[in-house]
C-alpha angles and dihedrals in degrees: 000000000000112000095234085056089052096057095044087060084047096052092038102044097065091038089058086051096060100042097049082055098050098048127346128243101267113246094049096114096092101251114160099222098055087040118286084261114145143169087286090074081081117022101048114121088105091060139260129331113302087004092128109067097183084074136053161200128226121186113181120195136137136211118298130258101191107254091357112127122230132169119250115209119207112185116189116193144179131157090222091030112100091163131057151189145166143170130214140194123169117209131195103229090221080080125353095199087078139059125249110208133347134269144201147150115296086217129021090230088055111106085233116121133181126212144168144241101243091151090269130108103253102016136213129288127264159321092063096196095218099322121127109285134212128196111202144161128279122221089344093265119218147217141196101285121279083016095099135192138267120208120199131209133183104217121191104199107217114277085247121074104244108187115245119359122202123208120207124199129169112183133185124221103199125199078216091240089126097243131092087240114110091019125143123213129193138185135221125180111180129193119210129175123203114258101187092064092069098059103082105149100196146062111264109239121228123209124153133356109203133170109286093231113038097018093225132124099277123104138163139189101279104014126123120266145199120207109195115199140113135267090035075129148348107284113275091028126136142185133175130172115259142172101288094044092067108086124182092002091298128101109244129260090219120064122162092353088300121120124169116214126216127209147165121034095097092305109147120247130311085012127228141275129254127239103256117204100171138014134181143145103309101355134083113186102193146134126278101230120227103250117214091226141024129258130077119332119220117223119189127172113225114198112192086032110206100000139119082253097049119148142201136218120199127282121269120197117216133181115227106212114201089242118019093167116186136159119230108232130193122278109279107005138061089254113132117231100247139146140208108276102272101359142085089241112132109231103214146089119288092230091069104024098026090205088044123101130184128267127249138238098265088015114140110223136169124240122195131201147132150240095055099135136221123016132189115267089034109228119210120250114274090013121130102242096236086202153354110325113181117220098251085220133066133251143189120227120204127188130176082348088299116124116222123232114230094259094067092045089076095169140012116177149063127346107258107232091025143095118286098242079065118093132181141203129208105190134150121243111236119258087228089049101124124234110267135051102330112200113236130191137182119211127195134161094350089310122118128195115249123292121260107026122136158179124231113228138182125175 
């Protein structure tokens, strides 16, 4: 080893020391998602994480209220430890990437600190504006040995209910020598539900169930609906599908303690609950389900799904058609959400998706839609499709008033990876298509897509 190498591990080890001490690398709480990586990186020669019994880790936390602050306790102790540390991120499981709440010290004197995840080691100080956030020691405080130390951390859960919430907390409990040597980790992964969500004092109110894409009156076994009302939620709240609500590859029935139940139409009693992906206010976005038999099919919202306060909303009858197709569109235009053929490029004017750009004449694109009907292989309701699945009937695409021939239709069925109430469509855009918004239309088994929807194109 050079001399001059020598030196530069000399200058930078006790460096590291001391600024391990002082504040931890972000991502060492053991959470999964930022790679599992914890305190014991470091101070391991005891060992791995809760391998000494004669210490401990106590994470105190209670139940959620949604935006309703509560103090969080984390005791470190160990009968030979006289300096301590710990650092702490809470995660909503709906998706683990992001942070659920805020947090800071409860008193400005407290060595407690509170930094964010900017890409660097040791981030930057908060507040984190939505970026993931880490509490964390301060100068690593002491005690008398075996006395131990209590941190303390004001946490403000997110104003939306967001289903379970984990906390996780690694901690270091230091024999103060100043090396990581003799040092003792421990682990704590805690999982906490929302209690406010369930508390809604009054009957939800139904009032129209309409196709999930177009809005409009058509609706079909499997595709995607929208229930408008009021008292679905508190106002403000809000409530979308994520990762950890999907359980055994289906979207839950249950979604911010809200649940619609379907009846009638040969389903057996009491009837089943739809898959649920968003909730809010005075909107359900859920899944028609495939009735085993014909006739009208009952929908009824059920608030406090499931509890001793549960609530009911009228009945509202609905017809299934056999095909009820329709295109989403972007928020506030007849611009169908579509993207560019094998990319994440948004395929619409600037001027409605800013990052979006036309498409252009013998330009593949995806189209998405829903209420197509059955594919092959058949997917259950509510289920995420795992691959390609073909729509089992034919349809007819039309762009710019130009019918496509069936090679530059190159798939018609269900979106790989969604779920299954979600189609696409890969076709090619016809070389004679005009510049400008270009209507398109599906049809399939004397059913057309709704009236008015486009494409913006630009040679």
């Amino acid at each position: 080893m050079s001399r001059l190498t020598l030196v530069l591990l000399l200058v930078m080890f006790p460096f590291s020391l001391a600024a391990e001490r002082a504040m931890p690398g972000l991502h060492s709480a053991g959470v999964p998602v930022d790679g599992g990586q914890s305190c014991s990186l470091c101070h391991n020669n005891l060992g791995p994480a809760n391998s000494d019994l004669t210490g401990s880790l106590t994470v105190t936390v209670g139940d959620y209220t949604p935006g309703l602050q509560q103090l969080i306790h984390v005791r470190v102790q160990h009968p030979r430890a006289s300096r301590f540390g710990f650092q702490m991120t809470i995660r909503a499981i709906t998706d683990e990437t992001l942070e659920a709440g805020t947090m800071s010290p409860v008193l400005t004197s407290d060595p407690v600190q509170v930094r964010c995840d900017d890409g660097s080691r040791f981030g930057s100080a908060a507040p984190c504006n939505g970026a993931r956030e880490f509490a964390e020691h301060m100068n690593a405080p002491g005690s008398d040995a075996g006395g131990g130390f209590d941190f303390a951390v004001a946490w403000t859960p997110p104003a939306n209910e967001l289903g379970d919430i984990r906390v996780y907390v690694a901690a270091v409990a230091a024999d103060g020598d100043g090396t990581a040597a003799g040092d003792r980790v421990y682990i704590v992964v805690k999982s906490i539900s929302a209690v406010g969500g369930c508390t809604l004092p009054k009957r939800p109110t139904l009032q129209t169930v309409t196709n999930g894409a177009s809005f409009q009156q058509q609706l079909s076994s499997n595709a995607m609906i929208t229930i408008f009302g009021l008292g679905f939620q508190v106002p403000g709240r809000t409530r979308g599908v994520g990762l950890g609500d999907i359980s055994n590859n289906a979207f839950p029935t249950t979604l911010a303690c809200l649940s619609v139940l379907a009846t009638g139409a040969g389903i057996p009693s009491p009837g089943i609950l739809l898959p649920l992906a968003y909730v809010q206010m005075d909107q359900i976005n859920a899944q028609a389900p495939i009735p085993p038999g014909t006739g009208p099919l009952n929908l009824t919202v059920l608030v406090n799904a499931g509890k001793p306060n549960e609530l009911r909303s009228d009945v509202a009858t609905v017809n299934l058609q056999t095909f009820a197709p329709a295109f989403f569109v972007f928020p506030n235009s007849k611009s169908i959400a579509a993207q560019v053929g094998g990319s994440s490029q948004i395929v619409a004017n600037p001027a409605v998706v800013s990052s979006g750009r036309p498409a252009q004449p013998g330009e593949v694109i995806t189209l998405y839609g829903t209420g197509f009907g059955d594919t092959n292989p058949a997917v259950a309701t509510g289920q995420l499709a795992a691959g390609a699945a073909a729509l089992t009937n034919p349809i007819t695409v039309t762009i710019g008033g130009t019918t496509l021939p069936s090679q530059d239709v190159l798939y018609a069925g269900l979106s790989p990876g969604s779920i299954n109430g979600l189609y696409q469509f890969n076709v090619r855009v016809p070389v004679s298509a005009p510049d400008g918004d270009v209507p398109v239309g599906i049809a399939i088994g004397g059913f057309q897509t709704q009236s008015g929807t486009t494409i913006p194109v630009k040679r």
